[in-house]
C-alpha positions in Angstrom: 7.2 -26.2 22.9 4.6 -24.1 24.5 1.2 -25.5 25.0 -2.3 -23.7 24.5 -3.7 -22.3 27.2 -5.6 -23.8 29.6 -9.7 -23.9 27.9 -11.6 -23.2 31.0 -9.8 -19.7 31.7 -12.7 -17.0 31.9 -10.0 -14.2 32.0 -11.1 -10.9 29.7 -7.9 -10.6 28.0 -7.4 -6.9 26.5 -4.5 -4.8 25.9 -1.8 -4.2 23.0 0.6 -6.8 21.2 2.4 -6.2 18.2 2.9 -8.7 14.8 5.2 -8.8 11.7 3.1 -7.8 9.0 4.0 -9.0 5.4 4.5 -7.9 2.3 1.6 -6.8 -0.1 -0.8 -7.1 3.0 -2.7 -4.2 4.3 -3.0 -3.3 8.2 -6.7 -3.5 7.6 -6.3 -6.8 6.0 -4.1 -8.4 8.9 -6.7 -7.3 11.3 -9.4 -8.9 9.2 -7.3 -12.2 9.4 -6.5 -11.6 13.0 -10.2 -11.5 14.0 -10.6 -14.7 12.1 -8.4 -16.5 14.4 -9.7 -14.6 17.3 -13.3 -15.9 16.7 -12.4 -19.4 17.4 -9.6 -19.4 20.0 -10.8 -20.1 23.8 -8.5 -17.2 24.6 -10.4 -14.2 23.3 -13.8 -16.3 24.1 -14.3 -14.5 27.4 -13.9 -11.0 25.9 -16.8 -12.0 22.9 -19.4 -13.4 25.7 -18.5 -10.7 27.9 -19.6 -8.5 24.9 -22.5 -10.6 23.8 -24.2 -10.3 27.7 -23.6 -6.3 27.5 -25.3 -6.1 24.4 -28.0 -8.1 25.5 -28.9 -6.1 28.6 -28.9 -2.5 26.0 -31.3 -4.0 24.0 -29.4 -4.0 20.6 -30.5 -6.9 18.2 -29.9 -10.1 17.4 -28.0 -10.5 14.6 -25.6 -7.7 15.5 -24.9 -9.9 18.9 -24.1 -12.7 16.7 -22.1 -11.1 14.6 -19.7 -9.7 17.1 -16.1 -9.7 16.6 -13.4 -9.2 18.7 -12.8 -5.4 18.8 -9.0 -4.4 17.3 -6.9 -1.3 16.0 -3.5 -0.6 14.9 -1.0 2.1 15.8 0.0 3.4 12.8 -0.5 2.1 8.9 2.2 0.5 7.2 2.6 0.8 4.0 1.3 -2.9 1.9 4.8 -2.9 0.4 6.6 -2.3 3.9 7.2 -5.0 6.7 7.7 -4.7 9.8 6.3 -3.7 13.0 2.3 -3.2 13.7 0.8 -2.5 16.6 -1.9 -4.3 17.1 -4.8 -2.8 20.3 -7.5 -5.3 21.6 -11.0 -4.1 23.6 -10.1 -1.8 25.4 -6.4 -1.3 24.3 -8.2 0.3 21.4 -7.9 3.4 23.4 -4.0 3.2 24.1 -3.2 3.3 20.2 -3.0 7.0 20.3 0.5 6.8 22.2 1.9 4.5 19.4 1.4 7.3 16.7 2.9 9.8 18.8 6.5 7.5 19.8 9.2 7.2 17.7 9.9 4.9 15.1 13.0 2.9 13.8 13.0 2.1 10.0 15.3 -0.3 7.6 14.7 1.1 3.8 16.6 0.6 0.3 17.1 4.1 -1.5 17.5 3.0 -5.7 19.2 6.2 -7.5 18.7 7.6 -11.2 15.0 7.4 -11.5 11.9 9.5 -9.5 8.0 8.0 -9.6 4.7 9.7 -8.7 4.7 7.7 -5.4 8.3 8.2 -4.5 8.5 4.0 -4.2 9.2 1.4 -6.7 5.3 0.3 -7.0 4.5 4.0 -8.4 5.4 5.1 -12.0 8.4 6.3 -13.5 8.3 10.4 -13.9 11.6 11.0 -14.7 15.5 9.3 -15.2 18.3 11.4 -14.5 22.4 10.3 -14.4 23.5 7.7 -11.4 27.3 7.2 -12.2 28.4 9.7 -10.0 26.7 8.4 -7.2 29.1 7.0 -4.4 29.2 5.6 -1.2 30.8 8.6 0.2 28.6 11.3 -2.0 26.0 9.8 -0.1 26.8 9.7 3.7 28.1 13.1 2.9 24.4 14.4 1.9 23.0 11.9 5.1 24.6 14.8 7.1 21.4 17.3 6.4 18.9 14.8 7.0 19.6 14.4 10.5 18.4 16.1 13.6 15.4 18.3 13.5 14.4 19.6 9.7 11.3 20.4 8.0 10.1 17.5 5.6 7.6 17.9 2.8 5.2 14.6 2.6 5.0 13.1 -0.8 2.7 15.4 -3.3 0.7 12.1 -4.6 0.4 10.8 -1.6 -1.5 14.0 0.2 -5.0 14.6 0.5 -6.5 16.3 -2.4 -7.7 19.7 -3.1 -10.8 20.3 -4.0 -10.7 16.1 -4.9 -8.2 16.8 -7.8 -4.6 15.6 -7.5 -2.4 18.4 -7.1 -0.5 17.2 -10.8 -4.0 17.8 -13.0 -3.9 21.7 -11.7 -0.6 21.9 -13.7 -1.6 19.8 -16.6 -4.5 22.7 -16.6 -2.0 25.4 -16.2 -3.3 26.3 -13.2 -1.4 27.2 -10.1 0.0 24.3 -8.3 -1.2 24.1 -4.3 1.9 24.5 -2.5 2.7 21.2 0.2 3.3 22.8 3.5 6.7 21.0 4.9 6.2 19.9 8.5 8.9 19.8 11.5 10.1 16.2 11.8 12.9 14.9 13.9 15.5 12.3 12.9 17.2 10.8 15.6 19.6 8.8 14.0 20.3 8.0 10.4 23.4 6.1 9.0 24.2 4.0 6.0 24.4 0.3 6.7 25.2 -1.0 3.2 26.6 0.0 0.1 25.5 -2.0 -3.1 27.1 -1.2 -6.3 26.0 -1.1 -9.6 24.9 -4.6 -10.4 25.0 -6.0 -7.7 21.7 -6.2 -6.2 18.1 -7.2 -6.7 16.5 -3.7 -7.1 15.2 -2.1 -10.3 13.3 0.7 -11.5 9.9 0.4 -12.4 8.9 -0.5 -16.0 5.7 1.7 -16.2 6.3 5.5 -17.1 4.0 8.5 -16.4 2.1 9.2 -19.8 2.8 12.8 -21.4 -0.4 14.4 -20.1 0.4 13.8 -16.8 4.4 14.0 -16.8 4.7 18.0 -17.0 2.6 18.3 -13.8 4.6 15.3 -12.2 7.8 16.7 -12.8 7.2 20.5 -11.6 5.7 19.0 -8.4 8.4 16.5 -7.7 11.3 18.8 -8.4 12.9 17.0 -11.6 15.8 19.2 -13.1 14.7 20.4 -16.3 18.0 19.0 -17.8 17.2 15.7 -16.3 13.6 15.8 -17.8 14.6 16.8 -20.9 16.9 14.0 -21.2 14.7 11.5 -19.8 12.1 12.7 -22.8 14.6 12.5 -25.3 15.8 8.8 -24.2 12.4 7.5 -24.0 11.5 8.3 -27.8 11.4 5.1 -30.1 14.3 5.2 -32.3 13.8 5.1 -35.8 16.3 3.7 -38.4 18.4 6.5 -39.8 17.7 6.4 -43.8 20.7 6.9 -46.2 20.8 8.6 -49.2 22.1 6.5 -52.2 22.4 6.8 -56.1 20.8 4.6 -58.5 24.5 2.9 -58.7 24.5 2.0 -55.1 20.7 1.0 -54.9 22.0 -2.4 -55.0 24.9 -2.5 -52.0 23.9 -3.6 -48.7 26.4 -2.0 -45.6 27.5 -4.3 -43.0 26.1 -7.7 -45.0 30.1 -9.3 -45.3 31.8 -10.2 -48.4 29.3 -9.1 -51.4 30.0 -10.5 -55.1 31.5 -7.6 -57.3 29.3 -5.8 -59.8 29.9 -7.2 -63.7 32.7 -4.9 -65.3 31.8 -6.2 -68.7 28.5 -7.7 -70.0 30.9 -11.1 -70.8 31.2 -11.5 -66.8 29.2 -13.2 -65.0 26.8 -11.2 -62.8 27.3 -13.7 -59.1 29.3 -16.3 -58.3 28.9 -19.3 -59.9 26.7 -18.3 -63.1 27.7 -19.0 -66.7 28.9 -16.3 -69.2 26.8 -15.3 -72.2 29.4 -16.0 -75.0 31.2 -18.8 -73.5 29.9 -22.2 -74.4 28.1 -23.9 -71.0 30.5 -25.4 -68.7 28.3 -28.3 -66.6 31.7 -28.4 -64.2 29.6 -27.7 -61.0 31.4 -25.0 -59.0 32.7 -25.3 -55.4 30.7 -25.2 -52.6 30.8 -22.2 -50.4 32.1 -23.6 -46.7 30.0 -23.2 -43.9 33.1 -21.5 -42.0 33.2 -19.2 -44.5 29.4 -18.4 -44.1 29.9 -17.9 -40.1 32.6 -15.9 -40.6 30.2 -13.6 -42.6 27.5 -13.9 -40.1 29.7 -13.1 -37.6 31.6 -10.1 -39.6 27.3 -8.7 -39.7 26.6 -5.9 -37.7 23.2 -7.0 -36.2 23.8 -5.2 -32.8 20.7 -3.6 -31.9 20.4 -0.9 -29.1 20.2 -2.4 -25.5 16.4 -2.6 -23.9 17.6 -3.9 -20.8 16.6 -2.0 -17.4 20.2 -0.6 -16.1 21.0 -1.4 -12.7 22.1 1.8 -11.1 24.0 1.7 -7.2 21.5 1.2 -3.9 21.8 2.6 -0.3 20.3 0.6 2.4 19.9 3.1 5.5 18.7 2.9 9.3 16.7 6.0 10.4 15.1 6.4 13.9 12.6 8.9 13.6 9.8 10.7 15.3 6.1 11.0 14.4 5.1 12.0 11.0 8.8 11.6 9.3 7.6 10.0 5.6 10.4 7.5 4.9 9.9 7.6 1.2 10.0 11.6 0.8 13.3 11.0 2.1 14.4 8.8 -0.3 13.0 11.1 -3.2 15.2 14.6 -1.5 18.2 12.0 -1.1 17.8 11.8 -4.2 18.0 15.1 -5.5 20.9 15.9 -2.7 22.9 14.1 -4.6 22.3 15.6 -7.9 20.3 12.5 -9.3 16.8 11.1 -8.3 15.8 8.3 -5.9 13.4 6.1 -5.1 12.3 4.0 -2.1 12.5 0.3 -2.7 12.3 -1.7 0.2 11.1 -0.5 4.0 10.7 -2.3 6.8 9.9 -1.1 10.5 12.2 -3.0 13.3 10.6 -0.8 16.3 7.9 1.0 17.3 7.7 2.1 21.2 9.2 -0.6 23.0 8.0 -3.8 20.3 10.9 -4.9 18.3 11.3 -7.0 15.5 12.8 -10.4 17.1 12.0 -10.0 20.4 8.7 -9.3 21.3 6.8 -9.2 18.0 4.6 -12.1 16.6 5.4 -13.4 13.5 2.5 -13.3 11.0 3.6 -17.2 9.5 3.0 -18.5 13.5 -0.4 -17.7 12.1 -0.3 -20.9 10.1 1.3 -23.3 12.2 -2.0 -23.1 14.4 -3.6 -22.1 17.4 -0.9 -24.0 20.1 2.0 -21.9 18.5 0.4 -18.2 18.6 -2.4 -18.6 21.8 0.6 -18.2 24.1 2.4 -15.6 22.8 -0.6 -13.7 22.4 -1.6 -14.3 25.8 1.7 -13.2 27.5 1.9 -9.8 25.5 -1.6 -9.6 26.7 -1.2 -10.0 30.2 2.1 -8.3 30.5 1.1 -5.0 29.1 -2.6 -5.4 31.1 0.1 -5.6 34.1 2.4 -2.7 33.3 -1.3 -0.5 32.8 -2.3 -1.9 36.1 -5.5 -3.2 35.0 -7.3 -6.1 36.8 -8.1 -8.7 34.8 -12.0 -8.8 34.7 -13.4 -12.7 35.6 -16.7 -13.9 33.3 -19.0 -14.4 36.1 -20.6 -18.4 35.2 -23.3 -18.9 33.4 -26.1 -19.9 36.5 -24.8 -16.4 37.7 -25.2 -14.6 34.5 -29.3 -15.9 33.7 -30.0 -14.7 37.6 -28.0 -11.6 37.2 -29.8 -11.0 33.3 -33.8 -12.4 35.0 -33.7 -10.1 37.6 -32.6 -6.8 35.4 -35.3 -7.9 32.7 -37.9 -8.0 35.6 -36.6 -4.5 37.1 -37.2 -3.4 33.5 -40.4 -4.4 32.8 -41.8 -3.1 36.2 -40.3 -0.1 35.0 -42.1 0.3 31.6 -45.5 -0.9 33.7 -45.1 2.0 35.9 -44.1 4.8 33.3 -47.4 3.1 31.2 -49.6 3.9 33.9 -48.8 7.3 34.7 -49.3 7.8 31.1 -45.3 9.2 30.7 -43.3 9.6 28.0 -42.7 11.8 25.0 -42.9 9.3 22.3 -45.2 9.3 19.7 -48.1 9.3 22.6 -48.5 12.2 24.3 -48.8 12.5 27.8 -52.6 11.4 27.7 -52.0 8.7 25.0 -53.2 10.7 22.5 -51.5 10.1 19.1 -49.9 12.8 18.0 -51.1 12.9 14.3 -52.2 16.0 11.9 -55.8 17.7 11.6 -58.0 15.0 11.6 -57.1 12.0 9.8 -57.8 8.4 11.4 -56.5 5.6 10.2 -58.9 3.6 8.5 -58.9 -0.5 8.2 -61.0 -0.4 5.2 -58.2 1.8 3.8 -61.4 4.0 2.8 -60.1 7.3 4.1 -62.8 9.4 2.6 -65.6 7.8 4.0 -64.2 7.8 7.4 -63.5 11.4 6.8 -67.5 12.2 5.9 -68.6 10.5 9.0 -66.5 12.2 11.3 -67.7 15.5 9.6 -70.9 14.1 10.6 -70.3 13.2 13.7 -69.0 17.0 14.3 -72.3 18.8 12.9 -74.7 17.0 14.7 -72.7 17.2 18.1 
């Protein structure tokens, strides 16, 4: 196993690396963890005192120096249910992110048919259901076909910037025109379907929470639903109410479906149930015969107490590999799959393998080494580190010691003072002093100790007259 690297390096470490981010985490967030490990490892301790002496020698204060932190960006969000590959910049490498976002991109997602939500994923809400039967394996690599190469992609409509900070699905609700998404020129450089999964026989489900009425007309004009789809969709999602039956006052009495029923009394001598005593005949205290329980579960079982089915249908899954180029919005393409094959879609899974030359497996951190402490992650860290400060052709700046640093830091504080002696005397400047150390206030107030501003102004009045 690798060991930690050695404590008493004072090389500046900068540059890009890239980690495995996890589900449900933000990019921000991992950087925010990432810094935490930062601020205690003897790796990244050159870069903070290196920083600390810099802002020392500008002047800024105290409890921004001590509250430094190691400077880090990423190349590109991903999203907090994706996984996958984040480029991660530190110092200076900051200022090679840019290059990240512009490279292309390889992605792993799961494409669910037969249901659209406002985020095109399965953490949105359900707009609309629409028929997945049809759906096969060879339906859907025959749609892949217009995916591929260079088309014009529209981003998802709830996921765009707002106009005039209202979401583009109120202006319908308000039946007002809708702001039309401008599609933008994407290219897909490969794109093929790595797995098939059948009804049933996967993990992946719709979501349960559904786009209330107010907002679902909007929804579905901007996401494209089918009116027959919608209309459908509406109709399903209504409670079903038990269907009344008309009866006469004969059959008030008859229960449907309940089993084997006693028979209604031809004559008033018959007994009205099983088992009860006629009027006219003298009492017979023979007790009758149990009913069996066989024959009661027969009965129960002859009931028909099947109610309609609330469970979530499983509908078929698609699990594609895409490698695409900046911009490309993996879950739009999920949603126009979607309606390429005359259903809807939704994205339920993503993960990013590659981005630029980092690739999941090979030269990306995993976010769990994390955990299993500073020995296990120092030196990968390090080697990404010093392998892209190589390929940039940067020279690894050495944190001059610290007798070095306190001559190096007296003799700039002396410069500077001589300097603020020398622009005091010569009466420079154009602060709040003028050139003659005059302050620079208005008319003729003085400040006054006494805080008694109207005397002071009397005597100078005075003072003025009798001059």
């Amino acid at each position: 196993m690798a060991s930690s690297p050695p404590k008493e390096s004072r090389k500046v470490l900068e540059g890009i690396f890239a980690i495995n981010k996890p589900q449900w985490a933000s990019s921000a967030g991992v950087l925010r963890d990432l810094q935490g490990h930062f601020a205690k490892s003897p790796i990244f301790t050159p870069w903070l005192e290196s920083q600390r002496r810099e802002m020392t020698l500008s002047g800024s204060k105290k409890s921004h120096i001590e509250r430094l932190k190691v400077k880090t960006g990423h190349g590109g969000t991903l999203d907090p249910m994706a996984t996958g590959v984040l480029i991660v910049g530190v110092g200076k490498g900051t200022k090679c992110l840019q290059r990240f976002l512009e490279c292309t991109k390889t992605y792993e997602c799961v494409v669910l048919f037969g249901a659209a939500t406002d985020s095109y994923d399965a953490v949105g809400k359900v707009v609309s259901k629409a028929p997945y039967e049809h759906v096969t394996k060879e339906l859907v690599e025959e749609k892949l076909a217009q995916f591929r190469g260079k088309i014009m992609q529209k981003p998802s409509v709830f996921s765009a910037l707002k106009v005039d900070g209202k979401k583009m699905y109120e202006y319908a609700r308000e039946g007002k025109d809708i702001p039309e998404v401008a599609a933008r020129p994407v290219e897909v450089v490969e794109m093929e379907l790595v797995e098939w999964l059948e009804s049933g026989a996967h993990e992946y489900a719709w979501p349960e929470e559904e786009v209330d009425g107010v907002e679902k007309e909007g929804a579905e004009k901007l996401l494209g639903i089918r009116k027959e789809d919608a209309a459908k969709h509406a109709h399903n999602s209504q409670p079903r109410r038990a269907k009344k039956r008309s009866r006469s006052p004969e059959e008030s009495d008859h229960v449907e479906n309940a089993g084997e029923q006693p028979k209604r009394p031809r004559t008033d001598s018959e007994p009205a149930m099983s088992g009860a005593l006629p009027k006219t005949e003298s009492m017979d205290t023979t007790e009758p015969p149990l009913e069996q329980p066989a024959e009661v579960t027969e009965d129960a079982e002859a009931m028909d107490t099947t109610e309609p089915s609330t469970s979530t249908p499983i509908p078929p899954a698609a699990r594609l590999r895409m490698t695409v180029t900046s911009g490309f919005y993996v879950r739009s393409l999920c949603h126009d799959l979607g309606l390429a094959c005359s259903s809807l879609g939704l994205m339920s899974s993503l993960v990013r393998s590659r981005q630029g030359d980092y690739t999941l497996g090979q030269n990306v951190l995993e976010y769990s080494d994390l955990a299993k402490g500073p020995e296990v992650w120092e030196p990968q860290i390090q080697s990404h580190l010093e392998s892209f400060m190589k390929e940039e052709g940067w020279e690894a700046e050495e944190l001059e010691d610290e007798e070095a640093w306190e001559e190096r830091r007296a003799e700039l504080m002396k410069r500077r003072r001589e300097d603020d002696r020398e622009t005091s005397y010569k009466g420079g400047g154009n602060g709040k002093y003028g050139g003659k150390g005059r302050w620079k206030g208005q008319g003729n107030r003085h400040y006054s100790k006494k805080m008694d501003g109207e005397r002071n102004y009397e005597r100078r009045e005075n003072r003025e007259s009798n001059d």
